[in-house]
MDTraj code that builds the backbone (N, CA, C; nanometers):
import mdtraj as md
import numpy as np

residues = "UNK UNK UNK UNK UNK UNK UNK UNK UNK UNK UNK UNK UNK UNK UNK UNK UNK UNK UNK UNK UNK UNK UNK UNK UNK UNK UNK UNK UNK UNK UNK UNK UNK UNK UNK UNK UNK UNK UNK UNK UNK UNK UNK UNK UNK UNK UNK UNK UNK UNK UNK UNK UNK UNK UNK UNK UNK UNK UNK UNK UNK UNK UNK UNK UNK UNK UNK UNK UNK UNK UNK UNK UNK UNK UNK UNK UNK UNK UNK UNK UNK UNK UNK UNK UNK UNK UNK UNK UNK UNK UNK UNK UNK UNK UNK UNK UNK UNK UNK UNK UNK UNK UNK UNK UNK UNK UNK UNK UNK UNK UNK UNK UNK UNK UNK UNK UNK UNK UNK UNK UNK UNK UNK UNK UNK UNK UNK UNK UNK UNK UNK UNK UNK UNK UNK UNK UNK UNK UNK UNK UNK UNK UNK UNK UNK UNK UNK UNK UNK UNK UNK UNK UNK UNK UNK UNK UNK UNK UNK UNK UNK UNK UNK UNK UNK UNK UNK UNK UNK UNK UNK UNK UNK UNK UNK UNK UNK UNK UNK UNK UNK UNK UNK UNK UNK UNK UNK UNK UNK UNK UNK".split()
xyz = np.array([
    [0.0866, -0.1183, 0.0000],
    [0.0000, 0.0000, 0.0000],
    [0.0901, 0.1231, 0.0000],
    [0.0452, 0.1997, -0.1024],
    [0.1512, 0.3657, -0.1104],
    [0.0836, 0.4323, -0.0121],
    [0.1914, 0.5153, 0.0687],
    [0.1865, 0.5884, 0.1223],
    [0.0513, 0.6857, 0.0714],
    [0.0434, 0.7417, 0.0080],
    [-0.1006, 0.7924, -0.0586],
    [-0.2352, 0.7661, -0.0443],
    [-0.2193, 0.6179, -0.0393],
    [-0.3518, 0.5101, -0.0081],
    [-0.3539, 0.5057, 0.1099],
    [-0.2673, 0.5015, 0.2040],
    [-0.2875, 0.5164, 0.3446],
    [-0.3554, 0.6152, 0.4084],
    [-0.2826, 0.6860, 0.3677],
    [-0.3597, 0.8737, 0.4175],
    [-0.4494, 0.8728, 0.3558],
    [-0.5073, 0.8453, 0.2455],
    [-0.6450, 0.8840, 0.2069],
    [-0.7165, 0.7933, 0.3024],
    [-0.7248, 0.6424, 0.3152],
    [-0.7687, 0.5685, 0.4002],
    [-0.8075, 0.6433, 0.5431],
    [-0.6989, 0.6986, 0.6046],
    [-0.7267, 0.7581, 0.7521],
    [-0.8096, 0.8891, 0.7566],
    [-0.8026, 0.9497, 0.6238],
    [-0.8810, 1.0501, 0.6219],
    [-1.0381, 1.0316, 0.6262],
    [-1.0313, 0.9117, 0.4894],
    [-1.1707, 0.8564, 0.4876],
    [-1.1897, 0.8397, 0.6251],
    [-1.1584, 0.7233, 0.7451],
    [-1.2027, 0.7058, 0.8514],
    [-1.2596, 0.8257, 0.9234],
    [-1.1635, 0.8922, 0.9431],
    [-1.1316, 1.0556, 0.9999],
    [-1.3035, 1.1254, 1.0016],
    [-1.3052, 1.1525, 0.8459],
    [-1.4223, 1.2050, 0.8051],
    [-1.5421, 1.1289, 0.8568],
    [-1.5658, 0.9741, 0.8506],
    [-1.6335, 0.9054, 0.8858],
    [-1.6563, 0.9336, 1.0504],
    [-1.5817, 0.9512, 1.0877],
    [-1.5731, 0.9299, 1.2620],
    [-1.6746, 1.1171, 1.2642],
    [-1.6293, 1.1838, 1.1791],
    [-1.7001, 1.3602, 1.2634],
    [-1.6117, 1.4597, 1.2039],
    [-1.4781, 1.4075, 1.1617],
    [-1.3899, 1.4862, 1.1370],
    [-1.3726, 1.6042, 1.0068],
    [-1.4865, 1.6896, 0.9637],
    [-1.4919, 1.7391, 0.8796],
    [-1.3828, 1.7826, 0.7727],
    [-1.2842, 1.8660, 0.8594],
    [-1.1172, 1.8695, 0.7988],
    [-1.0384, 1.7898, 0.7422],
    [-1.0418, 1.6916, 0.7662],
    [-1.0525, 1.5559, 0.7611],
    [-1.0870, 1.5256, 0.5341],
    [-1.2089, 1.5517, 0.5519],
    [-1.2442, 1.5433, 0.4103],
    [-1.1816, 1.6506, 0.3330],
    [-1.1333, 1.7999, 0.3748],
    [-1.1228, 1.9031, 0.2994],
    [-0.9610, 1.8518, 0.2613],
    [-0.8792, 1.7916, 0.3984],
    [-0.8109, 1.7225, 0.3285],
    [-0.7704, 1.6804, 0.2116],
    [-0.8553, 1.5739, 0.2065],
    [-0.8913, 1.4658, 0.0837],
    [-0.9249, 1.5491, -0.0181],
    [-0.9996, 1.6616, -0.0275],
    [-1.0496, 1.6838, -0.1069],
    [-0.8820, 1.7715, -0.1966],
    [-0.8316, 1.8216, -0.1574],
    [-0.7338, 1.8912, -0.1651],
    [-0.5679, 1.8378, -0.2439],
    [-0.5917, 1.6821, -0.1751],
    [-0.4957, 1.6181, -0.2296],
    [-0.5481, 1.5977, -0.3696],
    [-0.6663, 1.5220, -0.4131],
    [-0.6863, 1.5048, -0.5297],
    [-0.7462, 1.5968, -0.6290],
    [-0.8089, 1.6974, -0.6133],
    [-0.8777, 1.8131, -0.6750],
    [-0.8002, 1.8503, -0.7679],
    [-0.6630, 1.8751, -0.8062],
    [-0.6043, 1.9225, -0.9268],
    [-0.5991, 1.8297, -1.0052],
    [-0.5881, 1.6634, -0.9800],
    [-0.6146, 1.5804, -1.1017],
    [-0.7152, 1.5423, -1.1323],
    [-0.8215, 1.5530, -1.0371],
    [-0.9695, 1.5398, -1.0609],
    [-1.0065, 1.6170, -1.2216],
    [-0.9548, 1.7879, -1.1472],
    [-0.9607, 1.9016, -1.2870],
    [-0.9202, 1.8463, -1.3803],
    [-0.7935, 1.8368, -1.3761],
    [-0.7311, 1.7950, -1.5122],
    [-0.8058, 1.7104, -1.5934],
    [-0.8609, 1.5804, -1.4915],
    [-0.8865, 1.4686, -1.6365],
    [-1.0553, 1.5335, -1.6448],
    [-1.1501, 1.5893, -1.5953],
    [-1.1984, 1.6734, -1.6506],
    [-1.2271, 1.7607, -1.7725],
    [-1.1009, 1.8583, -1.7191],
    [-1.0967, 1.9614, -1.7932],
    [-1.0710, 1.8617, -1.9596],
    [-0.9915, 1.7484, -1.9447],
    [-0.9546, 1.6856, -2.0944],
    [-1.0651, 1.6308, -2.0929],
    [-1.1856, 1.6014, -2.0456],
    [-1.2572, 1.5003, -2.1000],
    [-1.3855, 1.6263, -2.1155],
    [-1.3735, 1.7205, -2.1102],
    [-1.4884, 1.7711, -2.1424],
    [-1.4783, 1.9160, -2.2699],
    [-1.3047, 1.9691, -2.2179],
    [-1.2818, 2.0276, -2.2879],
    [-1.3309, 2.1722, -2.2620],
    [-1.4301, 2.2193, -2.1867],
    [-1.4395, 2.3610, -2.1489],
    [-1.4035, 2.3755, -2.0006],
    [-1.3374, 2.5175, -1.9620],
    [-1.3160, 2.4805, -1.8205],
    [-1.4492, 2.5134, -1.7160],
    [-1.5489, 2.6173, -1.7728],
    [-1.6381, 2.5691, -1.6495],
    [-1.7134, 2.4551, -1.6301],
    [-1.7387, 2.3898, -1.7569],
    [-1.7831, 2.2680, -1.7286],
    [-1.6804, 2.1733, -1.6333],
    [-1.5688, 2.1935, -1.6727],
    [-1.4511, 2.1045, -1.5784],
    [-1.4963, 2.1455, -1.4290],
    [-1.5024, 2.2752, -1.4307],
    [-1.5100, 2.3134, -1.2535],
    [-1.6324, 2.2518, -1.2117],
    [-1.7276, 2.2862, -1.3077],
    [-1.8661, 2.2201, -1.2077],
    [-1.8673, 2.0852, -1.2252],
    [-1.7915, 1.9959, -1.3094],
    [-1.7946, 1.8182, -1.2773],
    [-1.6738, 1.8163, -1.1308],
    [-1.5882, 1.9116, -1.1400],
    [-1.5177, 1.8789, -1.0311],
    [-1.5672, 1.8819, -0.8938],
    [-1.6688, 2.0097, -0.8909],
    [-1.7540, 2.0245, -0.8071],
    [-1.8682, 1.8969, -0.7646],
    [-1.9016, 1.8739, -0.8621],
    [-1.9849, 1.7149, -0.8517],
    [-1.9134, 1.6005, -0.8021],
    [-1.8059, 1.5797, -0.8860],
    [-1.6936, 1.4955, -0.8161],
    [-1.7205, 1.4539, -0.6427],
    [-1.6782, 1.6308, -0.6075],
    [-1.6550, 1.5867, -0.4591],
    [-1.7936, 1.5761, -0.3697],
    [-1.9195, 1.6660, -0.4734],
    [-2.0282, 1.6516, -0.3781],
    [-2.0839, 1.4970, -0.3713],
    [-2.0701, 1.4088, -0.4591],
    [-2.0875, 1.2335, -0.4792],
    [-1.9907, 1.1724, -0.3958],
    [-1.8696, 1.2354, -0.3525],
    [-1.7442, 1.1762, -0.2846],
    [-1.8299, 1.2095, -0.1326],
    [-1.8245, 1.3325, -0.1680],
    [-1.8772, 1.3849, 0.0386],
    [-1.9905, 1.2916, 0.0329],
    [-2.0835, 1.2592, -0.0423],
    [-2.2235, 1.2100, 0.0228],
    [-2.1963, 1.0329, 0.0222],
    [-2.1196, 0.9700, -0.0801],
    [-2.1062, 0.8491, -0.0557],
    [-1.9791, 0.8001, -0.0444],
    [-1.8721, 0.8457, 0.0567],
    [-1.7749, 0.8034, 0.1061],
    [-1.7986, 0.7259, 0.1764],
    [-1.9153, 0.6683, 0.2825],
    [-1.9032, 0.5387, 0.2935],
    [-1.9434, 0.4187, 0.2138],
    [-1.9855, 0.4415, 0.1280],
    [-2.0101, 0.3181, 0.0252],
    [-1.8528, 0.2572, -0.0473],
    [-1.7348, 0.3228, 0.0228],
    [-1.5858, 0.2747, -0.0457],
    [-1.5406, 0.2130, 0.0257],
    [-1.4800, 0.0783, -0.0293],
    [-1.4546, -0.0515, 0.0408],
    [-1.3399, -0.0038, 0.0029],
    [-1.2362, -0.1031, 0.0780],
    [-1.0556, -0.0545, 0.0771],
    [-1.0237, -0.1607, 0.0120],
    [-1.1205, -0.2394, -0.0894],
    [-1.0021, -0.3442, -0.1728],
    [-0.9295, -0.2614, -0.2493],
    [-0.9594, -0.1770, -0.3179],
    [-0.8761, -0.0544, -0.4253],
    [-0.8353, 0.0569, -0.3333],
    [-0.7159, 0.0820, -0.4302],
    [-0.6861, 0.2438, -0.3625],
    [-0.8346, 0.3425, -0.3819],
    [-0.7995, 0.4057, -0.2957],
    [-0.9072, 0.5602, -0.2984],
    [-0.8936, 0.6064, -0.4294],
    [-0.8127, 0.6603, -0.5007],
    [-0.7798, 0.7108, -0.6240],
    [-0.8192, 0.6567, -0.7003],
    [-0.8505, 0.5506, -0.7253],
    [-0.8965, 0.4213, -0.7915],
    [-1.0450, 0.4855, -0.8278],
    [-1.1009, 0.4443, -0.6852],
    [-1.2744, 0.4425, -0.6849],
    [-1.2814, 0.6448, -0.6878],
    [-1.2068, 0.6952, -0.7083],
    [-1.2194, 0.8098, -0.7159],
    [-1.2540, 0.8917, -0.8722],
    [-1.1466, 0.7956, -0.9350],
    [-1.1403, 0.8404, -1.0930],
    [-1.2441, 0.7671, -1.1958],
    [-1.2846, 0.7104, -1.0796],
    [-1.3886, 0.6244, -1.1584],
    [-1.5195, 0.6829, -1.1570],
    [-1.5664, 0.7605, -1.0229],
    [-1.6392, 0.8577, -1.0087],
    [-1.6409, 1.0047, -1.1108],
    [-1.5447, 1.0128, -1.1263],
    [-1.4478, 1.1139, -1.2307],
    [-1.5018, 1.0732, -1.3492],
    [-1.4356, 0.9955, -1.4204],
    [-1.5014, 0.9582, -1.5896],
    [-1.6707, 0.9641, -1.5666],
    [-1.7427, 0.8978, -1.4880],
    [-1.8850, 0.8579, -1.4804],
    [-1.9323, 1.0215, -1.4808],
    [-1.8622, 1.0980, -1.3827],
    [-1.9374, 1.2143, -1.3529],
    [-1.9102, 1.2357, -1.4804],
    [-1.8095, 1.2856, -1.5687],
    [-1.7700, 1.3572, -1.7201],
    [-1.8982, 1.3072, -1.7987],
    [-1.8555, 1.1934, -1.7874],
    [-1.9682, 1.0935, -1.8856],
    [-2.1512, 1.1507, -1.8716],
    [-2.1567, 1.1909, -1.7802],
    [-2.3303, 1.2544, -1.7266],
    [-2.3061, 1.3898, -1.7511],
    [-2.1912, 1.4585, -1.7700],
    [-2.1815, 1.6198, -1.8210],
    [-2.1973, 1.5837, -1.9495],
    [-2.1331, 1.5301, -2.0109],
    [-2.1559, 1.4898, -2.1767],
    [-2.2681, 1.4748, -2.2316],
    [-2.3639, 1.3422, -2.1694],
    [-2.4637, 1.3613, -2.2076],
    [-2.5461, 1.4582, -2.2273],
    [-2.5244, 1.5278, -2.0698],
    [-2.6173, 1.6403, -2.0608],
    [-2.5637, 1.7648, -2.1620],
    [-2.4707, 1.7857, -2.2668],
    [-2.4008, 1.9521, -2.3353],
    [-2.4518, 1.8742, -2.4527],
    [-2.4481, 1.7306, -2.4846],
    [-2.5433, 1.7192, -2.6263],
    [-2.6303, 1.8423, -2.6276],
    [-2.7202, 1.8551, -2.5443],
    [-2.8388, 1.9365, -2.5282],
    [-2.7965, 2.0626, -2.5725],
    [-2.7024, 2.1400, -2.5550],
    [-2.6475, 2.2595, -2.5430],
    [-2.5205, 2.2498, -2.5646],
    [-2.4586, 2.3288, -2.6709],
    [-2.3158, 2.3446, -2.7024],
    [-2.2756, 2.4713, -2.6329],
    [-2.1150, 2.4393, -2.6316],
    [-1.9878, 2.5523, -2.5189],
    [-1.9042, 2.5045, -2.5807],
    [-1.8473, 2.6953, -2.5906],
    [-1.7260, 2.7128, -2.6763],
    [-1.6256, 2.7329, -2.5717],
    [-1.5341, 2.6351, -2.6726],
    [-1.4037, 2.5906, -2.6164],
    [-1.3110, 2.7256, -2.5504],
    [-1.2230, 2.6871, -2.4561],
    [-1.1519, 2.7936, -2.3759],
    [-1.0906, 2.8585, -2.5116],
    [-1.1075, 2.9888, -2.4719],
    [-0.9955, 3.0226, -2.5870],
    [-0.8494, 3.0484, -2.5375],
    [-0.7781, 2.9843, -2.6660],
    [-0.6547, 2.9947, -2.6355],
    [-0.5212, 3.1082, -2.5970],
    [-0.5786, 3.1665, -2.5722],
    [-0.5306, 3.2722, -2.4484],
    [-0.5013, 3.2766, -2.3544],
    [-0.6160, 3.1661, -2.2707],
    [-0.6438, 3.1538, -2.1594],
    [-0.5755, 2.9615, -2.1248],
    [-0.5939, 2.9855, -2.1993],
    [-0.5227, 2.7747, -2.2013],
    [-0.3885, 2.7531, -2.2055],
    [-0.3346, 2.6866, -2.0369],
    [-0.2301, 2.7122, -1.9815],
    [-0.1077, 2.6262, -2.0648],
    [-0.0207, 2.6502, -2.0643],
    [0.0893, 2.5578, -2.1413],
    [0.0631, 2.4370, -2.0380],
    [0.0975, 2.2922, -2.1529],
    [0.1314, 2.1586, -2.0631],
    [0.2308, 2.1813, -1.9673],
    [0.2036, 2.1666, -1.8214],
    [0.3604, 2.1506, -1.7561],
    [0.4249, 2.0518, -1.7830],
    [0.3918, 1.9649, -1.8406],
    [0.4598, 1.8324, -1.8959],
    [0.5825, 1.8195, -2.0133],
    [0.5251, 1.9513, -2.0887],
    [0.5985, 1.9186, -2.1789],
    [0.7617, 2.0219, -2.1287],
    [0.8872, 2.0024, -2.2087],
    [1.0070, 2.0656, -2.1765],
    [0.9569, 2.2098, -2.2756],
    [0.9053, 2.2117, -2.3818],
    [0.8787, 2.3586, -2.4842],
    [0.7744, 2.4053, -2.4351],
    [0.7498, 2.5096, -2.3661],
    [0.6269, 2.5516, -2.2991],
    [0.5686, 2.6022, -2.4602],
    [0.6401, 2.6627, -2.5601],
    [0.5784, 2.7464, -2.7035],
    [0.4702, 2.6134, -2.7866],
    [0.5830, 2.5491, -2.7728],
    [0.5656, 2.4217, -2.8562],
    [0.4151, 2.3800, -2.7929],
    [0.4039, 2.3493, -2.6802],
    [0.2619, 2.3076, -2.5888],
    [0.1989, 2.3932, -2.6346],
    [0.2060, 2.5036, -2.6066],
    [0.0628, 2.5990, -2.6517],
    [0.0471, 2.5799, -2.8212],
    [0.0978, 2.5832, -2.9008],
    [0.0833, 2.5364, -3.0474],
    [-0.0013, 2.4258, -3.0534],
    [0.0686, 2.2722, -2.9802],
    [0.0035, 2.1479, -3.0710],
    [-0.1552, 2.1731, -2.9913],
    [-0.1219, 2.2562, -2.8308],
    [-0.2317, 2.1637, -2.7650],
    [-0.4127, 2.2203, -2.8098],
    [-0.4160, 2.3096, -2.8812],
    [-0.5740, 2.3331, -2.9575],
    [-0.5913, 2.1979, -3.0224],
    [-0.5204, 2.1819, -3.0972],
    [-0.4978, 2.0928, -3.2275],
    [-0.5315, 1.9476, -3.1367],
    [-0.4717, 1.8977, -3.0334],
    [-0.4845, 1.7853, -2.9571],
    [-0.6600, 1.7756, -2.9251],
    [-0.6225, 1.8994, -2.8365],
    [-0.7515, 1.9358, -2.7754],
    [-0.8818, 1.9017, -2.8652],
    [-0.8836, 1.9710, -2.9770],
    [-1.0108, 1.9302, -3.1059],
    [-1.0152, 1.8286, -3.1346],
    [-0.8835, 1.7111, -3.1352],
    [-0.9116, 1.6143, -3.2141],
    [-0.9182, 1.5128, -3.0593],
    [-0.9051, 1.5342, -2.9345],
    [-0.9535, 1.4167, -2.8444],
    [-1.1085, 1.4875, -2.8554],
    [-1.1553, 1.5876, -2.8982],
    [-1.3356, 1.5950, -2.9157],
    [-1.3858, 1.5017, -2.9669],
    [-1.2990, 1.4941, -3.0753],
    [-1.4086, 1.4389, -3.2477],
    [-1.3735, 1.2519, -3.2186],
    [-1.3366, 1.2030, -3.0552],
    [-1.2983, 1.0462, -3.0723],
    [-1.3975, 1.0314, -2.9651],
    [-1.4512, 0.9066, -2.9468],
    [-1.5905, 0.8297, -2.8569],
    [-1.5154, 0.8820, -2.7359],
    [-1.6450, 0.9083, -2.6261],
    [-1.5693, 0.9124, -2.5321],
    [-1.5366, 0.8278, -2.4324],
    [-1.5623, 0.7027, -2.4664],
    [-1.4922, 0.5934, -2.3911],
    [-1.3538, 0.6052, -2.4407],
    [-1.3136, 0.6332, -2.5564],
    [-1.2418, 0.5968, -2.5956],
    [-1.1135, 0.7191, -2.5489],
    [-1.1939, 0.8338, -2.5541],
    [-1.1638, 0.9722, -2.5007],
    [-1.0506, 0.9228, -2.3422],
    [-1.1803, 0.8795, -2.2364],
    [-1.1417, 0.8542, -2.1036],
    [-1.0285, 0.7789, -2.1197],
    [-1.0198, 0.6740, -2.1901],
    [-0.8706, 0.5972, -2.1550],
    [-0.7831, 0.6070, -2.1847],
    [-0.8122, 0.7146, -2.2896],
    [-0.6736, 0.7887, -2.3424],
    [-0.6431, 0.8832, -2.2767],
    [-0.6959, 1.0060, -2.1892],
    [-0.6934, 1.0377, -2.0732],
    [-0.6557, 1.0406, -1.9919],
    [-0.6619, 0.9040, -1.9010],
    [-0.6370, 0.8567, -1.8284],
    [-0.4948, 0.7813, -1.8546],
    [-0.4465, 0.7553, -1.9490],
    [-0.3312, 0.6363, -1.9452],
    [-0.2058, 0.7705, -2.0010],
    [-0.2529, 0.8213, -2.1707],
    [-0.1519, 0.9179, -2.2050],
    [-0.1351, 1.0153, -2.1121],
    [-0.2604, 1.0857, -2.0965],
    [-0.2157, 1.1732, -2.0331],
    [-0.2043, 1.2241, -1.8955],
    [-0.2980, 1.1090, -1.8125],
    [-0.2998, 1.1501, -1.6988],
    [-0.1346, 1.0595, -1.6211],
    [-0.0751, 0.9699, -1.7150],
    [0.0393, 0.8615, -1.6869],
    [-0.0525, 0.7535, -1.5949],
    [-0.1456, 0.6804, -1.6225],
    [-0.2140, 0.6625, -1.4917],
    [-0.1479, 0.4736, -1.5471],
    [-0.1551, 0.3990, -1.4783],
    [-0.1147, 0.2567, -1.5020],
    [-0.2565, 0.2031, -1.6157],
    [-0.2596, 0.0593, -1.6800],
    [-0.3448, 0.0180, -1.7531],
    [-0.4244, -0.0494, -1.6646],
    [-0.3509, -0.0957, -1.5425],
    [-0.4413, -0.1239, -1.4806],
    [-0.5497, -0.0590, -1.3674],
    [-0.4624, 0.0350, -1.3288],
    [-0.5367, 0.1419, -1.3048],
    [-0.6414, 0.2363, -1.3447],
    [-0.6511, 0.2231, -1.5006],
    [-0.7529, 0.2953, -1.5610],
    [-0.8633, 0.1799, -1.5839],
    [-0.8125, 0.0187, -1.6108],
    [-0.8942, -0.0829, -1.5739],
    [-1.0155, -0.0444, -1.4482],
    [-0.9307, -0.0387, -1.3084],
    [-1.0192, -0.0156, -1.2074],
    [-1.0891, 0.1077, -1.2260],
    [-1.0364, 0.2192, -1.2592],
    [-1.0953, 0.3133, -1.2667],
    [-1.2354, 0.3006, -1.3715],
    [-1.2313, 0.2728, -1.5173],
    [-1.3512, 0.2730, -1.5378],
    [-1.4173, 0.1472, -1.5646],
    [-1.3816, 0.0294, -1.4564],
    [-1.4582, -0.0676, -1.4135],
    [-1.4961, -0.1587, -1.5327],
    [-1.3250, -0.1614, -1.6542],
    [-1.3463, -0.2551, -1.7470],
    [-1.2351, -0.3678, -1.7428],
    [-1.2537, -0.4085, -1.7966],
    [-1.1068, -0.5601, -1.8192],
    [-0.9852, -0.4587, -1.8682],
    [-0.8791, -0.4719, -1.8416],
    [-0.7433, -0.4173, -1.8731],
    [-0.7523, -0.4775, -2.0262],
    [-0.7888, -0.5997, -2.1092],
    [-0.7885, -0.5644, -2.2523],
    [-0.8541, -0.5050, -2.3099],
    [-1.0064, -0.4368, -2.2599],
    [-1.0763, -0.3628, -2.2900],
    [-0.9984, -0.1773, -2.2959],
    [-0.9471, -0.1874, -2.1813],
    [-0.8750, -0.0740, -2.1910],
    [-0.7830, -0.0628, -2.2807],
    [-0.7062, -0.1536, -2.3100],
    [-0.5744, -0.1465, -2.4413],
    [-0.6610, -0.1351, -2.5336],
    [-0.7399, -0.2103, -2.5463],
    [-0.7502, -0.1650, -2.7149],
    [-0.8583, -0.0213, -2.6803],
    [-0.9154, 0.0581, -2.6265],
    [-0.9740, 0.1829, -2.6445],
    [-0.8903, 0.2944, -2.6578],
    [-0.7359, 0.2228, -2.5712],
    [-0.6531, 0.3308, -2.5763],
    [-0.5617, 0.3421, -2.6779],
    [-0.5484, 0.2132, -2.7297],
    [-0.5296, 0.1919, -2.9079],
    [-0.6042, 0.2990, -3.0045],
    [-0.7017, 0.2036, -2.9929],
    [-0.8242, 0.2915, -3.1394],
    [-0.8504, 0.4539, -3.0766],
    [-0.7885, 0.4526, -2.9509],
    [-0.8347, 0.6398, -2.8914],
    [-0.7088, 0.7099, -3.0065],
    [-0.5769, 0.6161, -2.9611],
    [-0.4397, 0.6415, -3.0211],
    [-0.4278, 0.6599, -3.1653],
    [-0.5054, 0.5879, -3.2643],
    [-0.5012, 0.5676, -3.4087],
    [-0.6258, 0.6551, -3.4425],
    [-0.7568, 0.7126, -3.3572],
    [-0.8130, 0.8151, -3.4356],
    [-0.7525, 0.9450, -3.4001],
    [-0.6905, 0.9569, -3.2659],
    [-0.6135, 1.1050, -3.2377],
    [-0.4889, 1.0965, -3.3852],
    [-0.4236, 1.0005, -3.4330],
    [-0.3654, 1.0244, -3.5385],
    [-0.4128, 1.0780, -3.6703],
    [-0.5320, 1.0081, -3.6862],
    [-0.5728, 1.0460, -3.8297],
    [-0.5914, 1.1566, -3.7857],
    [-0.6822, 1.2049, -3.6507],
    [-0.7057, 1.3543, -3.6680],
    [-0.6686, 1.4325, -3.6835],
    [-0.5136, 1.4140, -3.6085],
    [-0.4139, 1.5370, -3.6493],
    [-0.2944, 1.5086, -3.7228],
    [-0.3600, 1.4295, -3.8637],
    [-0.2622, 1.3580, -3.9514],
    [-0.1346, 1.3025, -3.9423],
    [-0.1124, 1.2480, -3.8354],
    [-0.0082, 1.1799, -3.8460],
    [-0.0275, 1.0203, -3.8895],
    [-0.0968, 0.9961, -3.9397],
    [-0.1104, 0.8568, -3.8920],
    [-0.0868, 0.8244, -4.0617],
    [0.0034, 0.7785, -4.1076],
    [0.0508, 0.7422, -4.2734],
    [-0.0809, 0.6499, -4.3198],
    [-0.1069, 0.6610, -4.4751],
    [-0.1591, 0.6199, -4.5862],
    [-0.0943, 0.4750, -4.5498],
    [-0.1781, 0.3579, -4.5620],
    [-0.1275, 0.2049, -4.6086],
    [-0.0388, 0.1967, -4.7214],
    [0.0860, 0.1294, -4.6881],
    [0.1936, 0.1638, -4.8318],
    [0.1201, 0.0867, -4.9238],
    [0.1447, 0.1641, -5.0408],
    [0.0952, 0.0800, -5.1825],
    [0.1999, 0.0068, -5.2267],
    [0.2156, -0.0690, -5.2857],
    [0.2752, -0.2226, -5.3495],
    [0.2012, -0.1983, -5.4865],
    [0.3625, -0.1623, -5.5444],
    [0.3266, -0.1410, -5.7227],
    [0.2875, -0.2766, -5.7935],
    [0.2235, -0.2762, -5.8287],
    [0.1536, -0.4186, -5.9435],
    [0.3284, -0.4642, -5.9706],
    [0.3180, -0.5778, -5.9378],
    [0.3924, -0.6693, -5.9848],
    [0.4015, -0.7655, -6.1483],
    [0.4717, -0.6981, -6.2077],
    [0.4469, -0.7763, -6.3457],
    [0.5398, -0.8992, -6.4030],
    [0.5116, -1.0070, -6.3821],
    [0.6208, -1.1256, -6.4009],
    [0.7174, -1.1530, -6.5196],
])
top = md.Topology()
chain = top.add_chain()
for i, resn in enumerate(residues, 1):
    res = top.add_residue(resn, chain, resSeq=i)
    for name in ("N", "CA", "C"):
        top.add_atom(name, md.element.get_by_symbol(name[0]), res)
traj = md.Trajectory(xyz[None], top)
């Protein structure tokens, strides 16, 4: 058990026992990656804030329904995609325009902060236009670094289910932003 899983564990108790602080805790440790895979799975940021907001109001009201076979983070991100997944449905209804890029922070990930702000519209549009199952596990694995099996638990599928979504997530983010080469042609062979 990581150190991580522990403390969330005692917090959970914590909170359970009366300990209100306790949850703000919790809430605190995970809230910036909550955003993040959010903010990528939905793509506008107030929608990100108010699933994040949902996030924790489903966390505060059914934190005891979490059994400790999984890490916390686990049954957390799983809450995470599901909540995205019920914002989604619900913006069919109603379209929101994307952050503009002004305001859309460079990857800290990457070493070219210029370079990040360039590809990441371009990323950004084309994880839109892919399923969003297929969306979440790409998400979750590219970009959040999360394990395969970890995004397994998280959205409560078989780890080969996850490879291949994060495959076919991988090969339509290519075509979208053309990288992904033409099948070589093989000139007619004449004997």
């Amino acid at each position: 058990m990581t150190g991580r899983s522990s403390e969330d564990r005692e917090l959970i108790r914590r909170y359970l026992a009366g300990d209100s602080d306790a949850f703000e805790t919790l809430m605190a440790a995970h809230e910036g990656r909550v955003f993040s895979i959010c903010l990528r799975m939905l793509r506008d940021r107030e929608s990100a804030l108010d699933a994040t907001q949902d996030v924790f109001l489903t966390v505060f009201r059914k934190v005891d329904r979490y059994r400790e076979q999984a890490a916390f983070s686990t049954w957390l991100y799983r809450v995470t995609v599901n909540t995205c997944y019920d914002h989604l449905r619900r913006s069919k209804r109603k379209r929101t325009e994307a952050i503009p890029e002004h305001l859309d922070p460079p990857d800290p990930r990457s070493g070219d902060a210029i370079g990040a702000v360039e590809l990441r519209p371009d990323i950004e549009r084309a994880l839109q236009n892919i399923a969003p199952e297929f969306r979440a596990a790409a998400v979750l694995v590219d970009l959040e670094g999360m394990s395969l099996q970890g995004a397994s638990d998280s959205l409560g599928v078989p780890i080969g289910t996850v490879k291949s979504r994060v495959f076919r997530a991988r090969r339509q983010l290519a075509r979208e932003l053309g990288n992904l080469a033409p099948p070589p042609t093989h000139p007619n062979k004449e004997p």
